[in-house]
N, C-alpha and C positions, 0 to 999 in steps of 0.2 A: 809317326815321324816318316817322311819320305829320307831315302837314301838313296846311292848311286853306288852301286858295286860294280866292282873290276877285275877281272879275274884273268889269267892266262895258265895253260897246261905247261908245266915245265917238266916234267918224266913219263915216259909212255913203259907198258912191258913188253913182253915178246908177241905180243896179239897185237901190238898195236891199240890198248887201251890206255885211255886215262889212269895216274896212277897219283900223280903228284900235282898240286896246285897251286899258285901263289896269285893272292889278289888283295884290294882293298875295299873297306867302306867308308863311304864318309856323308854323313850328314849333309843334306840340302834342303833341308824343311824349311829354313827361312827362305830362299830363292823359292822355292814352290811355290810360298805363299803371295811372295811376291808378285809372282808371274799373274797367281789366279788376282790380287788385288787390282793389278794393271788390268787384266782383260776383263775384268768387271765394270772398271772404269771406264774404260772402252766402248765399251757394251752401253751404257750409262751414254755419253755421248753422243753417240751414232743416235739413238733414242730418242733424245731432246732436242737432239740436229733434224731428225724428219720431223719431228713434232711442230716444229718454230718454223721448218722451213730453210733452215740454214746448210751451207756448204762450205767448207775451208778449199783453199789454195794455197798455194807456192810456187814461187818462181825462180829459180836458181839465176840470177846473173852469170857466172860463170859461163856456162855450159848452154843456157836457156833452157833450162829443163823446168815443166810442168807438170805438175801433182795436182789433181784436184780430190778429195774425198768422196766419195759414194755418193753422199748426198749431192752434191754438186755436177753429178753427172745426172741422176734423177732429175734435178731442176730443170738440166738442159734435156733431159729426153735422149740419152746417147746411152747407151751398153759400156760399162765401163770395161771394156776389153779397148774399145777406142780411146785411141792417146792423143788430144787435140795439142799442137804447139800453141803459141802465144798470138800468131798472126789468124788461126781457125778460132782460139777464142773471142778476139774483137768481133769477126765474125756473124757472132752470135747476135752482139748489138744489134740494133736498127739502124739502117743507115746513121739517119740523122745525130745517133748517137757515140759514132765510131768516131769523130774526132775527138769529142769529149773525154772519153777512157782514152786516147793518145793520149793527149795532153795531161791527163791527171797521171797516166805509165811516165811519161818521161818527165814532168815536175818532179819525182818521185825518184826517181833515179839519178836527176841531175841535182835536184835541189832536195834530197832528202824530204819533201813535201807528202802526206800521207794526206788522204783522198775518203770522202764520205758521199757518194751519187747516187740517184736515184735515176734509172735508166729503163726508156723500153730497151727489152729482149725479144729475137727469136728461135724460139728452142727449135732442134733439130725435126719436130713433128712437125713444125710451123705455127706453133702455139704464141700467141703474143702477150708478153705477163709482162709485168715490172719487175724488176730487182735492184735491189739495194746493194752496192759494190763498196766494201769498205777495203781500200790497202793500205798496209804500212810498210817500210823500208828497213829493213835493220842491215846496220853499218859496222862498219869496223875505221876506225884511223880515217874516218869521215869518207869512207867507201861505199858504194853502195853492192852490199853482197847478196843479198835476195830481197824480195817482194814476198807477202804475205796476204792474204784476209779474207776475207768470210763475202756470200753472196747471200740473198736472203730475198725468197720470194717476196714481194709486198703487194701483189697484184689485188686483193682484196681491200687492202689498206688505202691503194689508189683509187681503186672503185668509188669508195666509199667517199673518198674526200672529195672527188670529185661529183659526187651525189650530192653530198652536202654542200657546196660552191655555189651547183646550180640551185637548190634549194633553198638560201638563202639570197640569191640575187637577183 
């Protein structure tokens, strides 16, 4: 059983020793377990996320604040100590691809519209891959309060079809 004990000195003697104590315990063995079930879960995610290639995001409307997950900064080749805002992400596109992800951001925010692209990237090394950019909107009283969604290398998967294209034509 994990617990959590409490304790404080409430009478000292003439030395100035401890002499009297009043404290509590209280069981926190389910919360413990808790904790450890979450951070295995976790653990588990992060996992399947490099494995697939995937990386989550979020977008606070509010504030504009930007969250990417580990993974997603791997993808992009940045240190995640760096905090890209929302205008350093587009960024990343290809040119030719920066209006595109405008327009699927602001469908999205104006029209509650969620977005499935497949887009060149350039990562921060100057690596040019494809990713697949899924977001969705979630709303409140038909607001639009954040952006969310996952990026997902598919540079092999474009390779490949475009192998196949020219192979068959």
């Amino acid at each position: 059983a994990w617990v959590a004990a409490r304790g404080k000195v409430i009478q000292w003697d003439e030395n100035s020793n401890p002499v009297r104590f009043i404290g509590t315990h209280q069981d926190i063995s389910d919360q413990v377990n808790t904790r450890i079930a979450l951070e295995e879960k976790q653990a588990m995610l992060m996992r399947t996320s490099r494995i697939a290639k995937i990386g989550g995001w979020e977008l606070r409307l509010d504030n504009m604040a930007l969250t990417w997950s580990n993974e997603l900064y791997e993808l992009h080749d940045l240190p995640v100590t760096e905090k890209p805002d929302l205008a350093r992400s587009i960024e990343f596109y290809a040119p030719e691809a920066r209006p595109v992800i405008g327009k699927a951001i602001e469908a999205a925010i104006m029209d509650k519209e969620p977005w499935d692209l497949e887009l060149p990237l350039i990562t921060a090394a100057g690596r040019h891959i494809w990713m697949r950019s899924i977001g969705h909107v979630e709303e409140v009283s038909g607001r639009a309060l954040r952006l969310f969604g996952i990026f997902q290398d598919i540079t092999e998967q474009h390779a490949l079809q475009l192998h196949r294209q020219n192979f068959f034509d």
